[in-house]
C-alpha angles and dihedrals in degrees: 000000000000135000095268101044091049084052099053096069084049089051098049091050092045088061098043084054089053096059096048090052087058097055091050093053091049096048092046093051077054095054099049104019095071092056086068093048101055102099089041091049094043093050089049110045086035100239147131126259091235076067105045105042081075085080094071096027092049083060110050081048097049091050093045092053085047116045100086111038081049089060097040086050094050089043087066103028091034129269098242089069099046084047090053097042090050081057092052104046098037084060095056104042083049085066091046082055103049086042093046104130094193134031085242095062094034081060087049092049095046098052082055084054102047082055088063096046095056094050084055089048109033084059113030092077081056100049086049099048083044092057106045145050115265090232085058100035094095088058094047096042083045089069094046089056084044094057076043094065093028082054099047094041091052091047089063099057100034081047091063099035106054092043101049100041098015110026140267093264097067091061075075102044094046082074091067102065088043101042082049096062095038092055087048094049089041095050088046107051104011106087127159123245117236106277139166126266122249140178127262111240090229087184103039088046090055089035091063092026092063093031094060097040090056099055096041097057091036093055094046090054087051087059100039095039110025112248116301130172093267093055099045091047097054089037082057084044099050082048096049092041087061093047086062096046092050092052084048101054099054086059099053124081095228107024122186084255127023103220085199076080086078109052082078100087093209096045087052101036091057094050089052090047093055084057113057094038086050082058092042109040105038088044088065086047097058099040089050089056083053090057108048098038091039109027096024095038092234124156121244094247087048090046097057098039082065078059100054103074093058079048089059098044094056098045088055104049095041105084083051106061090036084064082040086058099046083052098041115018133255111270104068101045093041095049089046082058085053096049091049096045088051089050084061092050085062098034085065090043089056109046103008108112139144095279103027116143113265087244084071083062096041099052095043088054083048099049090045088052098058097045076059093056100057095037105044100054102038088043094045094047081047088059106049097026083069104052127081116251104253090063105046090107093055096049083044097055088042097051085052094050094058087049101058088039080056094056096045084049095055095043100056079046092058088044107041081045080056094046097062095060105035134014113288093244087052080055095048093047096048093054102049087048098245091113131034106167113101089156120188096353100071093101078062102051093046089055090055087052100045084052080054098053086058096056097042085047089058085047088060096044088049086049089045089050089053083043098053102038089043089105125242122276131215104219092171085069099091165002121277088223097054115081104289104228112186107255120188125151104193121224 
């Protein structure tokens, strides 16, 4: 074989891997650029920020919903197809968005746009793990957590930037040029293999998808409103709801999601791993916005700019330790991510207080980011290096799914921690940026977050114990072509 054929497969994964960084950047931008919005969007619509706090919250619960039954559904009519179609339909909805006359329709718009973004997501880890090779997927899976942290970072400042010189409409509209491009290039590189057909599991779908939505917004009125009958009760529901679909599941010939996935310990291990640092690490985060903007008085455009250097730094070791983890496989430098994660948990605990310097801030952020770096890359190619390929989209989808459950966990945390100290809709304000004045209860917030710190540091040691006894994983064994049969030898 000569020198130019050996290079076209590189090329063509290089460009598949192209597109699937863009939709992460895109996506990312989404998920940072609308915090800084929130006073500009409730002045102008004329709401409340009980109400429009539902444009970040209706999100995380419709991709959550959402997740699984996407990648299943990728995983029967191609994935390709369910990837292109998120971005579809994730351009258009961000028009809606920036056009939304009222906050009840820019809900609206924001749940159709969260559909997209979990087609995007739910499939792209697939496609990936599909493409390459599983001893170069870490790599692979390092620069889509790069364009993560890029995103994210970018969000911030175009954020503050177009809402404060342009208007808050166009953090929506700056999706469409983008979303354009994406969906050609898609369309252009992206093609399914040849697969064969399944069926759709119609009951277990509705089954997850009610159950989770159930206990997600069951859980996030907990934290806004106290409990109450009406939120316990849909929080037992949701419960009982995913019993049944459980029950369901191991009865049908092709379920949502195929339990035989976890007999394989690395493949489990890892999912349960996201889990619990998804509860743990974006907890910090939020706490840590609802310091600076209610206890230090910061805006919400200064706050995140604190943020930005532990972004950068991410984004720039990732790629790394995803190649460290294709070399050397996934537990030791994910579990390395969780134990420095962990070292930042205790570094806030330590020498976080009311009036602490804003380096405090800076360097525990840093020190958070790169224990991402070395845990989202190696945990996510560990995932989806130890399923067989005709249910990547499926793993995908579910890995997405505990992460967004991780999100909305730690969300009603950061917010049930707030609440113990101030009134909820203080909490709620703070944390959107339309109030800033705690007054003489901050010693008291920061206690409650300090009592935090400790929990969501339990979430990342529990998530440390599922990463280091996950087995280790020979991703040298073989071919991404062959049948991909899961391989672990625990030590």
């Amino acid at each position: 074989m000569n020198s130019n054929q050996a290079s076209a497969p590189r090329i063509s994964e290089n460009l598949i891997l192209s597109v699937i960084v863009l939709g992460s950047l895109m996506a990312s931008i989404d998920s940072t650029i609308v915090l800084l919005a929130f006073p500009a969007i409730t002045s102008a619509l004329h709401s409340t920020i009980s109400t429009i706090i539902w444009v970040i919250l209706i999100y995380l619960i419709v991709t959550a919903v959402f997740s699984t039954q996407f990648g299943k559904i990728g995983d029967i009519y191609g994935r390709s197809r369910m990837f292109n179609l998120g971005f579809a339909i994730f351009t258009v909805s961000s028009f809606l968005c920036g056009i939304a006359p009222t906050d009840i329709t820019l809900i609206i718009f924001r749940a159709v746009q969260a559909i997209g973004g979990a087609l995007i997501s739910s499939n792209s880890g697939a496609i990936i793990a599909d493409t390459f090779q599983r001893n170069r997927i870490g790599r692979a899976y390092g620069f889509t957590s790069m364009s993560w942290n890029i995103g994210a970072l970018l969000g911030i400042l175009l954020g503050g930037f177009i809402t404060t010189f342009i208007g808050y409409r166009y953090i929506f509209f700056i999706n469409v040029p983008i979303g354009i491009v994406a969906t050609v290039l898609g369309l252009m590189f992206i093609v399914d293999k040849k697969r064969e057909r399944d069926v759709l599991d119609i009951p277990g779908m509705a089954f997850l998808g009610v159950a989770i939505a159930l206990v997600s917004y069951g859980g996030i009125e907990y934290a806004s409103s106290g409990l109450t009958v009406t939120n316990l009760s849909l929080v037992i529901v949701g419960i009982l709801v995913s019993i049944l679909f459980v029950f369901t599941e191991r009865r049908v010939k092709a379920p949502t999601i195929n339990f035989s996935m976890f007999r394989n310990r690395v493949f489990k291990n890892s999912l349960l791993a996201s889990l619990f640092q998804g509860l743990g690490y974006m907890g910090v985060t939020f706490l840590i916005i609802m310091y600076l903007q209610g206890v230090r008085g910061f805006s919400p455009y200064y706050a995140s700019l604190l943020l930005l250097p532990a972004y950068l730094l991410s984004g720039i070791f990732a790629p790394y330790m995803g190649r460290l983890s294709d070399k050397y496989g996934s537990r030791l430098i994910a579990s390395s991510g969780i134990l420095i994660m962990m070292a930042g948990v205790v570094f806030y605990i330590i020498f976080l207080g009311v009036r602490s310097s804003v380096y405090v801030v800076v360097t525990g952020a840093l020190i958070m980011g790169l224990g991402g770096a070395f845990f989202w890359p190696s945990n996510l190619s560990a995932i989806m290096a130890n399923v067989s390929p005709e249910m990547r989209g499926a793993a995908s989808g579910t890995a997405r799914l505990l992460g967004s459950l991780g999100i909305i966990g730690s969300f009603i945390i950061a917010f049930v921690a707030a609440s113990s100290a101030i009134p909820r809709y203080l909490a709620f304000a703070i944390f959107a940026g339309t109030s800033n004045v705690i007054g003489g209860i901050g010693a008291g917030f920061v206690t409650g977050i300090h009592y935090s710190f400790v929990a969501l540091a339990l979430m990342l040691l529990i998530s440390g114990i599922f990463s280091v006894t996950r087995g280790t994983e020979n991703r040298h064994q073989e071919d991404h072509s062959k049948k991909d049969v899961p391989t672990e030898s625990p030590k």
